[in-house]
N, C-alpha and C positions, 0 to 999 in steps of 0.2 A: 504494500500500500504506500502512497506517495502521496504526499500531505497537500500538495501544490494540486490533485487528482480529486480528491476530497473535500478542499476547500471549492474545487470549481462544482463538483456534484451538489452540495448542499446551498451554495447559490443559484446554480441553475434548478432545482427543486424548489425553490423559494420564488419561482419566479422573477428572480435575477432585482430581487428586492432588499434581501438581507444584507448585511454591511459586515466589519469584522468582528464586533461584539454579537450579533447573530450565530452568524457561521463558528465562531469560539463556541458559545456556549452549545449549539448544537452536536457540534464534535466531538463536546467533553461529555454533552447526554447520553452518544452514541460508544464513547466508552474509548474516544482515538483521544490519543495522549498530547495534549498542547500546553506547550509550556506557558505559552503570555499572551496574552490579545496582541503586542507588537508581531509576535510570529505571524500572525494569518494576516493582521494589518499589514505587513509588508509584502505577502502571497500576492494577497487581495492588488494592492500597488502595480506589483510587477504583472500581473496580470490584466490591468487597464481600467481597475475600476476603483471605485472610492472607499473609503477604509469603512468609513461614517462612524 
């Protein structure tokens, strides 16, 4: 599993709505280990969208 894979699944599931405090905490519902909101807020970045 690849984090950068995961953060894009659970945005695209969200209807490309969710920001990085979403996709964080639904990651850590789902049991994938994230260490900071900065991690996925910088995913989220490099992958062209807003952190929110």
């Amino acid at each position: 599993m690849k984090l950068s894979k995961e953060i894009k699944r659970v945005h695209i599931e969200s209807d490309k709505i969710y920001g990085s405090p979403k996709i964080t905490k639904q990651l850590k519902d789902e049991g994938i280990s994230v260490s900071e909101k900065m991690q996925t807020s910088q995913l989220v970045v490099k992958q062209g969208r807003k952190p929110t």
